[in-house]
C-alpha positions in Angstrom: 32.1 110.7 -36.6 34.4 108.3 -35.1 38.0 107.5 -36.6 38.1 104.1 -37.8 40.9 101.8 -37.3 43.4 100.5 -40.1 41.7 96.9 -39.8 38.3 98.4 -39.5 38.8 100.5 -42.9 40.5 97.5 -44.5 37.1 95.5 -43.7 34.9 98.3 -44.9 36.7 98.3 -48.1 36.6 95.0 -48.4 32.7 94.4 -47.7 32.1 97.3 -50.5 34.1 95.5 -53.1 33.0 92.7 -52.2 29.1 93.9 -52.7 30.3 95.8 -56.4 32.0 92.5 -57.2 28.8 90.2 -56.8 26.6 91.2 -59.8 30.1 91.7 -62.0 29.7 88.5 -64.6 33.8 87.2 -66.0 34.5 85.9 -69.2 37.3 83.2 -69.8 39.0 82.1 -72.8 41.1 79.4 -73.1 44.6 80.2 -74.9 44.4 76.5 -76.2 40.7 74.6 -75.9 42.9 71.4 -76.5 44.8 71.3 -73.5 43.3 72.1 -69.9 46.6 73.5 -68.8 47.4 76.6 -70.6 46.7 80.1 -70.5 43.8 81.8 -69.8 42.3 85.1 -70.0 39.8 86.7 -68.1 37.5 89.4 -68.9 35.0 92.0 -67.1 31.7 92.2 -69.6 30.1 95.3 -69.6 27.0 96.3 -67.5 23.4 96.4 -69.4 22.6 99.0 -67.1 24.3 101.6 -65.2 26.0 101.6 -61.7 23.2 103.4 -59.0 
């Protein structure tokens, strides 16, 4: 096995998230639906299915 480098790891990491991240579906709610600039929170919604 060879020894990655710090960058190398770093992009590995990256590309795995990256891949976890793509089916993940966000919720956000607006703190006040009358003005566009305000506070906003945003939320993971939980799988149907399980990770595998």
């Amino acid at each position: 096995m060879t020894e990655l480098t710090d960058e190398e790891l770093i992009e590995r990491e990256l590309q795995a998230r990256q891949k976890r991240a793509k089916p993940e579906k966000m919720r956000v709610r607006s703190a006040d639906t009358s003005k566009p600039w305000t506070d906003y929170e945003v939320s993971r919604k939980p799988r149907a299915e399980p990770i595998g």
